[in-house]
C-alpha positions as CSV (number, residue, x, y, z in Angstrom):
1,X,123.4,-129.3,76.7
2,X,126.0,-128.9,73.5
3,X,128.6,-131.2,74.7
4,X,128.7,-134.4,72.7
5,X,130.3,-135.8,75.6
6,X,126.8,-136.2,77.0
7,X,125.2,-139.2,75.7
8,X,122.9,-140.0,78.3
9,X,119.5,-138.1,79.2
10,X,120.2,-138.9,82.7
11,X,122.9,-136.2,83.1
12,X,121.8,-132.7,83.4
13,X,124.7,-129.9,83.1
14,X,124.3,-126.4,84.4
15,X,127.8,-125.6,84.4
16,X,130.3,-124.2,81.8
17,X,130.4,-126.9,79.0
18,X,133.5,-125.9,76.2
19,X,135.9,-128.5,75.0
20,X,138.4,-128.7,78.3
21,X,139.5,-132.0,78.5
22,X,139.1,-133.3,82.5
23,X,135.4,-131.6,82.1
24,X,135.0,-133.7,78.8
25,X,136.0,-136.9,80.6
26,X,134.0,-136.3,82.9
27,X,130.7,-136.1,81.0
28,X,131.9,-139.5,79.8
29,X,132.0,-141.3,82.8
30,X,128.8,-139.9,83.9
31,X,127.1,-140.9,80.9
32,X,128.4,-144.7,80.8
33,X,127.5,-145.1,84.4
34,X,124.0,-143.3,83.6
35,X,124.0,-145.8,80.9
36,X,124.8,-149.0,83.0
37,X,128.3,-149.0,80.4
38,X,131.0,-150.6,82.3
39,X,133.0,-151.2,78.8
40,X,132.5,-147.8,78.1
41,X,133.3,-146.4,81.8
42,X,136.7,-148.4,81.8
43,X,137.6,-146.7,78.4
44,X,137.3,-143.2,79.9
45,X,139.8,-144.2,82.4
46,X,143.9,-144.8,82.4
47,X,144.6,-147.8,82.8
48,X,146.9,-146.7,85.8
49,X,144.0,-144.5,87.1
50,X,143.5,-144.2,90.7
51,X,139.9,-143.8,91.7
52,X,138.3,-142.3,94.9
53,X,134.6,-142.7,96.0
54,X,134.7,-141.3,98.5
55,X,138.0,-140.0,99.5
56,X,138.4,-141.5,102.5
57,X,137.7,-144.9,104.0
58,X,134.1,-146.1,103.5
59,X,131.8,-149.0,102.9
60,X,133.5,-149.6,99.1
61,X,137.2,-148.9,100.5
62,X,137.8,-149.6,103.9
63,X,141.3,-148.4,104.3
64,X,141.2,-145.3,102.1
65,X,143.7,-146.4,99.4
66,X,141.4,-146.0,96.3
67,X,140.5,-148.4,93.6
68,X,143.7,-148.7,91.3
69,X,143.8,-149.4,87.4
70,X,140.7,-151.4,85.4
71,X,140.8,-154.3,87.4
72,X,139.9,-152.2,90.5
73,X,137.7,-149.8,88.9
74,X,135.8,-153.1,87.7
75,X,135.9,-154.4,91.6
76,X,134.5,-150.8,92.5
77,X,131.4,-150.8,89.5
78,X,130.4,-153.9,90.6
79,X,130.5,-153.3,94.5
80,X,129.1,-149.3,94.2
81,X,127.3,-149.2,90.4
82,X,125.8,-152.4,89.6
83,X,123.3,-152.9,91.8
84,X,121.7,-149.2,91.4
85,X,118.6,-149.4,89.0
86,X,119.0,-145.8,87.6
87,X,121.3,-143.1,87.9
88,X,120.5,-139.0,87.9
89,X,123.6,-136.7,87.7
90,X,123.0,-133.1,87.9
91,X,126.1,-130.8,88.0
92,X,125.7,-127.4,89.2
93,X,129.1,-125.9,88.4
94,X,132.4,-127.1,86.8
95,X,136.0,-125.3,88.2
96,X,138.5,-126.1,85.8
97,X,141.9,-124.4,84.8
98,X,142.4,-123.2,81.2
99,X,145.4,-124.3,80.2
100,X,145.4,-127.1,82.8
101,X,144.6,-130.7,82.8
102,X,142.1,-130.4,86.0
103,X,138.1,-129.7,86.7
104,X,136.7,-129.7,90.0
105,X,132.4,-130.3,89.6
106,X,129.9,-129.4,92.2
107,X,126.8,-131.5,91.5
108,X,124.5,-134.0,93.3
109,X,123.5,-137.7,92.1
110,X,120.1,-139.4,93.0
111,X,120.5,-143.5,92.9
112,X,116.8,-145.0,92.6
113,X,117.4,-148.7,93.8
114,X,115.4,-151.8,91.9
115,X,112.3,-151.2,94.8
116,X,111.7,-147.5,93.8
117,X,113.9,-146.2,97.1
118,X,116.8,-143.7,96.5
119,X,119.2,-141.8,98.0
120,X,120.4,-138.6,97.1
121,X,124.5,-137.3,97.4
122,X,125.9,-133.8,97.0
123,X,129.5,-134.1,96.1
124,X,131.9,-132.2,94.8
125,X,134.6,-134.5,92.4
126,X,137.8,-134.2,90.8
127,X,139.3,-135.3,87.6
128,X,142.6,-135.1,86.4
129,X,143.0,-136.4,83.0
130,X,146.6,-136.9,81.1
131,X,147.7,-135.8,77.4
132,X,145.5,-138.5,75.7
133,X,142.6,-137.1,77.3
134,X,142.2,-140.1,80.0
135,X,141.3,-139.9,83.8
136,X,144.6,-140.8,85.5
137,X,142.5,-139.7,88.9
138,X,139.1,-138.7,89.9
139,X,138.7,-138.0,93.7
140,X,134.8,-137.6,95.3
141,X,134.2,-135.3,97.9
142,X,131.0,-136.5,100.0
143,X,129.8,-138.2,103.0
144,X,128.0,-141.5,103.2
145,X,126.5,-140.8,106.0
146,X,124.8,-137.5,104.9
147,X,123.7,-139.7,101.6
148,X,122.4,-142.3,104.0
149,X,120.2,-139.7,105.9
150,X,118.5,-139.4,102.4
151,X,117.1,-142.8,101.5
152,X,113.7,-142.3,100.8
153,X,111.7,-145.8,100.9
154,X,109.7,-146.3,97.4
């Protein structure tokens, strides 16, 4: 990995890695949630971002409507992040448009609970970032029920 973005050994990038801006953000947030950072998450983020994980309603947003600015992203990181022991981001490909403010990464993330069980989720997820370089959005493609399919007891 070259990108200095990546500050976490949890986070392995197989995808194209130069200096665009939504893919740099997002190899930020990956590596403060890697890192347990919440601090450091928030600071990746606008503070009038709009967060979906998943897109959809689920378990951490039951009417679909995303998690809006810090104070929800907070809400969010301690409902979804907090309580996962470790982290493992691997991202097989990055879409992004050159001159554009947009990436689109393919990757998969295994959680490992405190009691050695995990669960696995393929996603796809998209980050828009503004001129400072900040997510204003980030959008997660995947389905809880495929990741619940995964848990493997420890």
């Amino acid at each position: 990995m070259s990108s200095a973005a990546i500050t976490s050994d949890a986070i392995t990038w197989n995808a194209p890695d130069d200096e665009h801006p939504a893919r740099t953000a997002s190899m930020r947030s990956y590596s403060a949630v890697a890192k347990g950072d919440l601090a450091e998450w928030l600071s990746v983020y606008a503070e009038d971002c709009v967060l979906e994980d998943p897109v959809g309603p689920s378990m951490f947003d039951p009417e679909g409507r995303g998690h809006h600015g810090h104070a929800g992203l907070a809400a969010f990181w301690e409902q979804a992040i907090a309580p996962i022991a470790t982290f493992e981001f691997e991202i097989h490909d990055s879409f992004a448009n050159p001159a554009g403010n947009t990436c689109a990464n393919i990757g998969r993330i295994r959680t490992s609970f405190a009691d050695g069980s995990s669960t696995t989720t393929d996603l796809i997820m998209v980050y828009v970032v503004n001129d400072d370089g900040r997510v204003v959005s980030m959008r997660a493609f995947w389905e809880p029920e495929r990741t619940m399919a995964s848990f493997q007891s420890a």
